[in-house]
C-alpha positions in Angstrom: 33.3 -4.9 40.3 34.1 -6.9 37.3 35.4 -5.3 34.4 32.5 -6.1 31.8 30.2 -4.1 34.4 33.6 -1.2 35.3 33.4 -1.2 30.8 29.1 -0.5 30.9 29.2 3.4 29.4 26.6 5.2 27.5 28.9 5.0 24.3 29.3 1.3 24.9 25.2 1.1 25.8 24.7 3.1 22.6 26.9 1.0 20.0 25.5 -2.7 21.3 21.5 -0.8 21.3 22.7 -0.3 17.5 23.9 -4.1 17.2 20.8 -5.1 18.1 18.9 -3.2 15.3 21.2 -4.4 12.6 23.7 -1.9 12.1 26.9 -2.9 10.3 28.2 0.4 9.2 28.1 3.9 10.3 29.0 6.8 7.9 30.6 9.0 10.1 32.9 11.8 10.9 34.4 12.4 14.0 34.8 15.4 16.9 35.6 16.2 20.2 32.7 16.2 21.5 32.5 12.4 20.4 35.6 10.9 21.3 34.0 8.1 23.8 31.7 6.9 21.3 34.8 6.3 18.8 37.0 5.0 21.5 34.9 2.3 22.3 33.7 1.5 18.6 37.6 0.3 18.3 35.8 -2.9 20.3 32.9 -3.6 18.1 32.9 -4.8 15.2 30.3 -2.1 13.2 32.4 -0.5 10.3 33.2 2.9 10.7 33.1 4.7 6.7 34.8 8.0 7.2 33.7 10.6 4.2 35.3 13.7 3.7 32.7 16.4 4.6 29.1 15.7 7.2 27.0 16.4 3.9 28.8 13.3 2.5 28.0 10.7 5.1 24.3 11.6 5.4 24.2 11.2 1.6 25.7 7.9 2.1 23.7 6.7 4.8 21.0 7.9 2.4 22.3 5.7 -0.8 22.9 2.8 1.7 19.1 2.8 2.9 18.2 3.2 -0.5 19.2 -0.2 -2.3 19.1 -2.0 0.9 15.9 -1.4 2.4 17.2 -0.8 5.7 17.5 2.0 7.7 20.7 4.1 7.3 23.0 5.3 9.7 25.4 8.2 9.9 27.3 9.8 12.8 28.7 13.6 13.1 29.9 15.7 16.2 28.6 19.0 17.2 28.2 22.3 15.7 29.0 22.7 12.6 29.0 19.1 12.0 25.4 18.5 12.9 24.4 21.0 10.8 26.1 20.2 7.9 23.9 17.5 7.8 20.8 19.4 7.7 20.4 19.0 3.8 21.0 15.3 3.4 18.1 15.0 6.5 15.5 17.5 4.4 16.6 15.2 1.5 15.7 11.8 3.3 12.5 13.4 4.8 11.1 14.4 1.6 11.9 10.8 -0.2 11.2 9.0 2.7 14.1 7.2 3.4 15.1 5.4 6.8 17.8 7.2 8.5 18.9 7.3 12.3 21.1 10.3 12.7 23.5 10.4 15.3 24.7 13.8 16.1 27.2 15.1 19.2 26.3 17.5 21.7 28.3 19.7 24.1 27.8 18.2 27.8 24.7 18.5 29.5 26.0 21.1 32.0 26.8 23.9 29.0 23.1 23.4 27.0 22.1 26.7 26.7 25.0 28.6 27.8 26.3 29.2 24.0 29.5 26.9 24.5 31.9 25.9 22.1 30.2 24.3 19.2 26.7 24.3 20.7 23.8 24.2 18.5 20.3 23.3 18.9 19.9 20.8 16.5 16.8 19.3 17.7 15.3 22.9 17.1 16.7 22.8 13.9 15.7 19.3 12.5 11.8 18.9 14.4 10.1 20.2 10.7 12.1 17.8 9.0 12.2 14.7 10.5 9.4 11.9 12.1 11.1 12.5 15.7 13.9 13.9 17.5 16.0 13.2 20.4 18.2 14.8 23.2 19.3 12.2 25.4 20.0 13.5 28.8 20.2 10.0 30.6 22.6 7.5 29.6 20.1 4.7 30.8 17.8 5.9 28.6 20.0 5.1 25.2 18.9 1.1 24.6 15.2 2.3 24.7 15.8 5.6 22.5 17.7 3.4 20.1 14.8 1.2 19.6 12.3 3.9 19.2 14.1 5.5 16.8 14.7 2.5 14.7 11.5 1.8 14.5 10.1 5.0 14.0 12.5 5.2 10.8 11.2 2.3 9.5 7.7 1.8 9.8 4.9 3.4 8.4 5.7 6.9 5.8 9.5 6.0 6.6 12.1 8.9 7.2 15.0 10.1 9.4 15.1 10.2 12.9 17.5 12.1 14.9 19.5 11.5 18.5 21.6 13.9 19.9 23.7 12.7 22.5 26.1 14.9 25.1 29.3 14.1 25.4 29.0 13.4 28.9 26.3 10.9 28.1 28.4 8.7 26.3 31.2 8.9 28.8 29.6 8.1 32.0 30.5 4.6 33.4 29.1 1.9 34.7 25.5 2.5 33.7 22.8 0.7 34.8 20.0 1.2 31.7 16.1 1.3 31.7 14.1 -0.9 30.5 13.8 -1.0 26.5 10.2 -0.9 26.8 8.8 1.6 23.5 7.1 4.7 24.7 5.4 5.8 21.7 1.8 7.7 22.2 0.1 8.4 20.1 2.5 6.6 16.9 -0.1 5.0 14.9 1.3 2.3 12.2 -1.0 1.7 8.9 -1.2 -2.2 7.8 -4.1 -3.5 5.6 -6.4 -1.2 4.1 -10.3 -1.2 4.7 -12.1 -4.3 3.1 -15.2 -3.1 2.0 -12.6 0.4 0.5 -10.9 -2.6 -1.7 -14.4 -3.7 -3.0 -15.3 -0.9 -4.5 -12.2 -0.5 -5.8 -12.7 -3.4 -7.9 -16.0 -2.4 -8.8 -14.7 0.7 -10.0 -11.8 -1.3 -12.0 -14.4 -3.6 -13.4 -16.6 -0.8 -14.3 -14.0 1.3 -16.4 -12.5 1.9 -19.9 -9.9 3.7 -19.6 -8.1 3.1 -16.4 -4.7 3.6 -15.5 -2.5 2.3 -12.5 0.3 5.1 -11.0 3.0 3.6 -9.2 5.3 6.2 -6.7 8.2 6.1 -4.2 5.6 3.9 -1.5 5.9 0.8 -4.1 9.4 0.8 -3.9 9.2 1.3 0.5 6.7 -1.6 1.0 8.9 -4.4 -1.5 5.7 -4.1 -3.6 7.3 -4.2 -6.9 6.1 -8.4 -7.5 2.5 -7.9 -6.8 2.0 -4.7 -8.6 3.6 -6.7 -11.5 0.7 -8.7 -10.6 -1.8 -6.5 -10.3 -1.0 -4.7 -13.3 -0.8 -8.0 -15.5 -3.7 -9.3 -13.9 -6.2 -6.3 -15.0 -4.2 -5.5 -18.4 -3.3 -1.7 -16.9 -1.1 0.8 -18.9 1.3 1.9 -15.7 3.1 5.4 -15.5 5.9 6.1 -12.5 6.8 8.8 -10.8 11.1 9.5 -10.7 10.6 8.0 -7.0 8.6 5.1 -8.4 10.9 3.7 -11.6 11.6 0.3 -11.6 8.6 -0.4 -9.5 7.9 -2.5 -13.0 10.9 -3.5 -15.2 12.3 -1.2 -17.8 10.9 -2.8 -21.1 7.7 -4.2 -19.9 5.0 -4.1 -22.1 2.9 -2.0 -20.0 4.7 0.5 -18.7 4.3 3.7 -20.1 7.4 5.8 -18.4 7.4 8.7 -16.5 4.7 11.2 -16.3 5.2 14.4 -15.4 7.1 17.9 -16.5 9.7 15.6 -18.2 7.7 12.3 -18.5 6.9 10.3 -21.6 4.5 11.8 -24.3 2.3 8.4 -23.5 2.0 8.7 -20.3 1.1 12.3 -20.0 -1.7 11.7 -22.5 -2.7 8.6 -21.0 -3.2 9.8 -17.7 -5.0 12.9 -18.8 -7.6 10.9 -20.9 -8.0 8.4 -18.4 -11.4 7.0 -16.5 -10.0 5.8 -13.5 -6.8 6.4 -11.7 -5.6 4.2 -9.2 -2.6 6.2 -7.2 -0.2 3.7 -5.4 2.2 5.5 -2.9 2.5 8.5 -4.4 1.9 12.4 -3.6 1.3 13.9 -6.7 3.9 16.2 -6.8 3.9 19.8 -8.5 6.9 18.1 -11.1 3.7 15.8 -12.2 0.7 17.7 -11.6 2.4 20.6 -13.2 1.3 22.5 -9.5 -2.5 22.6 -11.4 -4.0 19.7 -9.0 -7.1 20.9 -10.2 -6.3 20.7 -13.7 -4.6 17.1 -13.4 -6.5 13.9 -14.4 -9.7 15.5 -14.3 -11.7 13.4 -16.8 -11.1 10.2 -13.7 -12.3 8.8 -10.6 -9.4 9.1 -8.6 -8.0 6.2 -5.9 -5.5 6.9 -3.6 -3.5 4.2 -1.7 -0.9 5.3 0.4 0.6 4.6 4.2 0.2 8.2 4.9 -3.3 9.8 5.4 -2.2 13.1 5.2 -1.1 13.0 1.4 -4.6 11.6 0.4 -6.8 14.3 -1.5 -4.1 17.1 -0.1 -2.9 17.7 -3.9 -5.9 16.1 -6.1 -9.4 15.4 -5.1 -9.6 12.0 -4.3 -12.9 9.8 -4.9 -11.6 6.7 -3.2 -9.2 6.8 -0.1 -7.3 3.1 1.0 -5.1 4.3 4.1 -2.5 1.5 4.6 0.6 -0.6 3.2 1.1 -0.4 -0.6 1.7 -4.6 -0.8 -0.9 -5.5 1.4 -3.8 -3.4 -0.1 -2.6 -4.6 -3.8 -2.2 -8.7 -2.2 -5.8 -8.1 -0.9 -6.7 -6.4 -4.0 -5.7 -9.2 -6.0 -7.9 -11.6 -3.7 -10.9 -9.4 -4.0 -10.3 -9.0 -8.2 -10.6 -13.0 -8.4 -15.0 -12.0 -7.9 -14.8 -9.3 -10.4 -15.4 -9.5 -14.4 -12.3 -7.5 -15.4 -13.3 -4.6 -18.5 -12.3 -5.2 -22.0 -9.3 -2.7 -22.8 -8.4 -3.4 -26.6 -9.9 0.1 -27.6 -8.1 1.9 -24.7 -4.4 -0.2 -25.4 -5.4 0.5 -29.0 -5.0 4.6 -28.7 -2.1 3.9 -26.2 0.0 2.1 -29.0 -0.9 5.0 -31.3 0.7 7.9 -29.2 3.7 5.6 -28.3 4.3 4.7 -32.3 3.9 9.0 -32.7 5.7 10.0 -30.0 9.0 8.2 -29.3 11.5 9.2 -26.7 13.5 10.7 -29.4 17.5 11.4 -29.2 20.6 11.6 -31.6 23.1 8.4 -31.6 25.2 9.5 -34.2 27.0 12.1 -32.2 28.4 11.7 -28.6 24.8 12.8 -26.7 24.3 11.9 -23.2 20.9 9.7 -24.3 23.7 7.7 -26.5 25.8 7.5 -23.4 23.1 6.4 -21.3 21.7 3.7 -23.8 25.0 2.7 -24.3 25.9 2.2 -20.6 22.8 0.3 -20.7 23.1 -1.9 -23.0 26.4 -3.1 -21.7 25.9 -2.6 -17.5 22.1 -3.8 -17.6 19.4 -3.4 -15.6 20.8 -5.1 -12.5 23.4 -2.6 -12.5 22.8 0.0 -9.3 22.5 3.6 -10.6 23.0 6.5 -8.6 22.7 9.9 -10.4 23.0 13.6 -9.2 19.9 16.6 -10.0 20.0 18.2 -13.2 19.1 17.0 -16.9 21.4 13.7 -16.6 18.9 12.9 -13.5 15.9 13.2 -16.7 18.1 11.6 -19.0 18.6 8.8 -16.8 15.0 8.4 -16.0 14.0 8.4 -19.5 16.7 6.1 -20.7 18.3 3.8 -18.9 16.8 0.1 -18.4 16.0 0.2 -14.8 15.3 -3.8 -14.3 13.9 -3.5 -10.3 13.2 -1.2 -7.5 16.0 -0.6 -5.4 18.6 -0.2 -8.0 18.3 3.5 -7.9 18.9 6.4 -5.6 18.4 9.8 -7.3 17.0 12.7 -4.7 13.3 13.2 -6.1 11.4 15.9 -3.8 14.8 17.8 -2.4 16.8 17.9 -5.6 20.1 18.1 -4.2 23.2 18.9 -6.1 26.0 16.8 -4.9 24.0 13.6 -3.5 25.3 11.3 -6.2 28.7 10.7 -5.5 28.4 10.2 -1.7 25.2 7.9 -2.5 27.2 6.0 -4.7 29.4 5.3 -1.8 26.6 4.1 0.2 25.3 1.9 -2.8 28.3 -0.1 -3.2 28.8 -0.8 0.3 25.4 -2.0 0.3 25.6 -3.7 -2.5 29.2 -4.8 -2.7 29.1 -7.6 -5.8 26.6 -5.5 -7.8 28.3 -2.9 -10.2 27.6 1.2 -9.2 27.2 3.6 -11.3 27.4 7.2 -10.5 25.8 9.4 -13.5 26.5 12.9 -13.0 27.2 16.5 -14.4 30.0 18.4 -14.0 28.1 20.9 -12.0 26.8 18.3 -9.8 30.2 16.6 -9.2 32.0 19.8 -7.8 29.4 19.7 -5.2 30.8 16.8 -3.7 34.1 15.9 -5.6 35.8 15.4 -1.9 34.1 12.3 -1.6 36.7 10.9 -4.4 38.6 10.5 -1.4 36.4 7.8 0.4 36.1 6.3 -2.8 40.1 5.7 -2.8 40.7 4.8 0.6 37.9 2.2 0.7 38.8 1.0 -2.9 35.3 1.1 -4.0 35.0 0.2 -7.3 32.1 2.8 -8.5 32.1 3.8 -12.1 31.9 7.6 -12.5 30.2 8.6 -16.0 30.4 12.4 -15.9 28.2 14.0 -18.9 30.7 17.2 -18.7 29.1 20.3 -20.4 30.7 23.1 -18.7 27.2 24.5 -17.8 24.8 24.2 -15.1 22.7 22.2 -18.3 18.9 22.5 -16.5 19.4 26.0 -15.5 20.8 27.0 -19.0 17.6 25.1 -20.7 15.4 27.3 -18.5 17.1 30.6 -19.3 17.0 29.2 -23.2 13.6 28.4 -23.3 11.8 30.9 -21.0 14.2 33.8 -20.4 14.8 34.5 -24.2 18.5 33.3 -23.7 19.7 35.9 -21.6 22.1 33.4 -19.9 23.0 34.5 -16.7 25.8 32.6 -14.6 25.9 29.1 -16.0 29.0 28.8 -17.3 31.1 26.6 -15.3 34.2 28.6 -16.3 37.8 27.3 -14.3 36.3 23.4 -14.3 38.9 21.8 -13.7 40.5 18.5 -15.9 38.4 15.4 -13.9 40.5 13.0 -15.4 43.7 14.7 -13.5 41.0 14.9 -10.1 40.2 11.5 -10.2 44.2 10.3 -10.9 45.2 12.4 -8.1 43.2 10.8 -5.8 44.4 7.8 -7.2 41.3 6.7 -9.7 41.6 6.3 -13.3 40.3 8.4 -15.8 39.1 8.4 -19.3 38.7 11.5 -21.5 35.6 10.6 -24.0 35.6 13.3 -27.1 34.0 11.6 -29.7 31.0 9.0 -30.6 33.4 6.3 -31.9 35.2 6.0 -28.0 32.0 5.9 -26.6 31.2 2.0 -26.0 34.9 1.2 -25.6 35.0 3.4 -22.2 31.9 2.3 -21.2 33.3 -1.5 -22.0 36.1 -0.7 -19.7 34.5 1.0 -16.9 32.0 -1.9 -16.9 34.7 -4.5 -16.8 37.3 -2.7 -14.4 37.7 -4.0 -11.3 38.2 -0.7 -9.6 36.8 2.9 -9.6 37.0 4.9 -12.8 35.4 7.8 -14.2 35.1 8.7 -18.0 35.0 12.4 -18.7 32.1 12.7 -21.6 32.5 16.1 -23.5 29.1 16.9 -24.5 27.1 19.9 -26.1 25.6 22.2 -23.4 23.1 22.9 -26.3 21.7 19.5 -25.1 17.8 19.5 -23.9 15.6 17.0 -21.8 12.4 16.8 -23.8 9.9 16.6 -23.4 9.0 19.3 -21.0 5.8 20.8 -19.9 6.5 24.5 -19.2 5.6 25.8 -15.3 1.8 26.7 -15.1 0.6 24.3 -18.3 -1.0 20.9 -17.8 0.6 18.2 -18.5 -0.4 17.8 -22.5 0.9 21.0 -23.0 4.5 19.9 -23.9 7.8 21.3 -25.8 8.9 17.8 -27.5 11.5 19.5 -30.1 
């Protein structure tokens, strides 16, 4: 027997099934359970990205997916280890982001007998994922790879998840099925329904006040340059959703922000005053719609394009549903428009100005604020820079803020809102992306979350640029008690935090105390300019708010904006 057939085992089946799709790196962390897997990656060339905790390398397989467009890939052993990854696969479901998850698995022969690190994670992960597998046959890991590379990245993409037994990647010389996809049932959406686009354009041409609402599915089907179109083409005021920003660059003259609990002013009045409401790959979630679907747009006719038909009319009543691909409907959209007289809009643009010249995004930038750190970082990084962020008011600040120039350069977790993403996403980001600056914006309270990930940071010199906004309380939680608990403050002072400067040189990464507004843009000029990883320590006032906000159970013109 030769030795390229003697050197055939499921481990080595399973890493050249993962060549095929693409995959460069792995996030990973390793266990007993999946020794042959990481013996025989030592002959491969994939990239193996150790983090410091599971949590950590799903977030980073996350990050990576996110400013890549391809599908993510992270790798942890049994136990414990699978479920430590439970979070960042809840977090990936609900954004829909492409992830294969790897997880060990105790040999075949103990399932089910409660050995040593045994867990059912397919059990655990079937509500939270697009499909999950247990592979019991070696010769049945080139055709699982496939289907679960595909499932993660067609149609509403998410993570998929393969368990594999330890024996399974050590058996030898294995002869493998056919490749062959065995997907029932798995229906992909494409191009949406002709004579559906028609009278969408009818409606279009037949409105006054219409307005186009861009989400997270702009971003997933690469449609950023012919909504841009689209929205140019028919003169529409555009609002985002957190999922959707820089589905149209920061700046341009129709877009009117975020709308939502801590959108624009604009936007929230625009999309409650308007006619028509054309929904592009979103799911009008309770952070817009306030939870008060009822109560949300309801002067419009409502269209909803998206790739899944479950979302449409599930939230909001929909008058028009397009089931399909967010660039193909808006492509053929565009080709249908050309037969259409467009409406005249000066009227509508006209009380659109109004609220935008009365209701600015206001914020202080005479004393060191986290807007004037945000603008500031702006200004000097750009809107090319990639920007990942942790959850909390930064995560607002940052959405309201910062000059976004395109889709992909952000990764923020929208639907989960999970403390301790950023950092590990970062990581992913710049490994994606390895000649584009990262930036990580985070909290203090965020940070701690995840601060072990400084370590992957070090030892694969990534040079990410850590602007912490450090106000020794958890900020969002402290607003809430402010504003709706009478200030009766109840654990959210972060008292003990530690000096991150000292963290970050410990782990070998400068750092840059920031305590006052005249240091500000030197920092920043010297994180943007450094050639390595840096963090700047911003002291800020936990008296700082995120307005505007709409209070839970008010619709969405019924803001706080001081």
């Amino acid at each position: 027997m030769s030795e390229e057939k003697k050197g055939l085992s499921g481990a080595k089946l399973l890493l050249n099934a993962l060549q095929e799709e693409g995959v460069d790196i792995i996030f990973g962390y390793p266990g007993g359970v999946l020794l042959p897997l990481y013996d025989a990656m030592l002959d491969t060339p994939i990239r193996h990205v150790l983090g410091r905790h599971e949590q950590g390398v799903v977030f980073a397989a996350d990050g990576y997916a996110r400013v890549s467009g391809k599908v993510g890939v992270c790798l942890a052993t049994s136990g414990p280890g699978a479920t430590n990854l439970v979070t960042g696969i809840t977090n990936a479901y609900s954004d829909s982001i492409p992830l294969v998850v790897l997880t060990g698995q105790v040999p075949t022969s103990s399932l089910g007998s409660d050995s040593f690190q045994e867990v059912d994670i397919i059990g655990i992960t079937m509500p939270i994922t697009k499909h999950s597998y247990i592979v019991k046959d070696p010769r049945d890991l080139p055709r699982v790879v496939k289907e679960a590379f595909f499932l993660a990245r067609t149609g509403r993409p998410g993570p998929v998840v393969i368990d594999l037994p330890k024996d399974v990647l050590a058996q030898e010389n294995v002869e493998p099925f056919p490749s062959d996809m065995k997907l029932k049932g798995y229906k992909v959406f494409g191009r949406g329904n002709n004579s559906k686009i028609e009278e969408v354009a009818q409606a279009l041409s037949e409105a006054r006040k219409p307005v186009l609402y861009a989400g997270g599915g702009v971003v997933t089907a690469n449609a950023e340059g012919v909504l841009r179109q689209f929205a140019e083409r028919a003169n529409l005021p555009v609002v985002t959703t957190l999922m959707g920003i820089g589905s149209l660059p920061y700046g341009h003259p129709n877009l009117l922000g975020m709308v939502g609990m801590h959108g624009t002013v604009t936007a929230n009045y625009t999309v409650d005053d308007c006619d028509l409401l054309i929904a592009v790959g979103v799911r009008f979630d309770d952070r817009v719609t306030s939870g008060l679907g009822h109560r949300f747009a309801t002067k419009a006719r409502v269209i909803h394009m998206d790739i899944d038909p479950v979302e449409i009319s599930k939230v909001v009543k929909t008058h028009m549903r397009i089931v399909g691909d967010a660039r193909k409907i808006l492509e053929e959209l565009l080709e249908v428009l050309q037969g259409h007289s467009l409406p005249e809009l000066s009227e509508w643009w006209g009380q659109i100005r109004n609220w935008q010249k009365d209701n600015p995004l206001g914020c202080d930038l005479d004393s060191l604020t986290p807007q004037l750190v945000i603008k500031t970082l702006g200004e000097l990084a750009g809107g090319e820079a990639v920007i990942a962020t942790d959850v909390g008011q930064h995560q607002m600040w940052v959405a309201q803020f910062y000059p976004i120039a395109r889709m992909r350069n952000y990764a923020t977790s929208c639907g989960l809102g999970v403390m301790g993403y950023g950092l590990p996403a970062a990581v992913g980001a710049q490994l994606a992306r390895p000649q584009d600056n990262v930036f990580l914006i985070t909290g203090d309270g965020s940070l701690q979350m995840s601060i072990q990930e400084l370590g992957t940071v070090a030892q694969n010199k990534l040079p990410i640029k850590i602007i912490l906004l450090n106000n020794g309380v958890l900020g969002m939680v402290r607003q809430m008690q402010k504003m709706f608990y009478d200030g009766r403050y109840n654990h959210i002072q972060l008292e003990g935090n530690p000096d991150f400067v000292k963290v970050a040189e410990a782990y070998g990464i400068r750092g840059i105390h920031v305590d006052s507004v005249d240091q500000v843009r030197g920092a920043i000029e010297e994180a943007v300019n450094s050639s390595g990883p840096i963090l700047l320590d911003f002291k800020i006032s936990p008296e700082e708010n995120v307005l505007p906000l709409v209070p839970p159970g008010k619709v969405i013109t019924e803001m706080i904006v001081r």
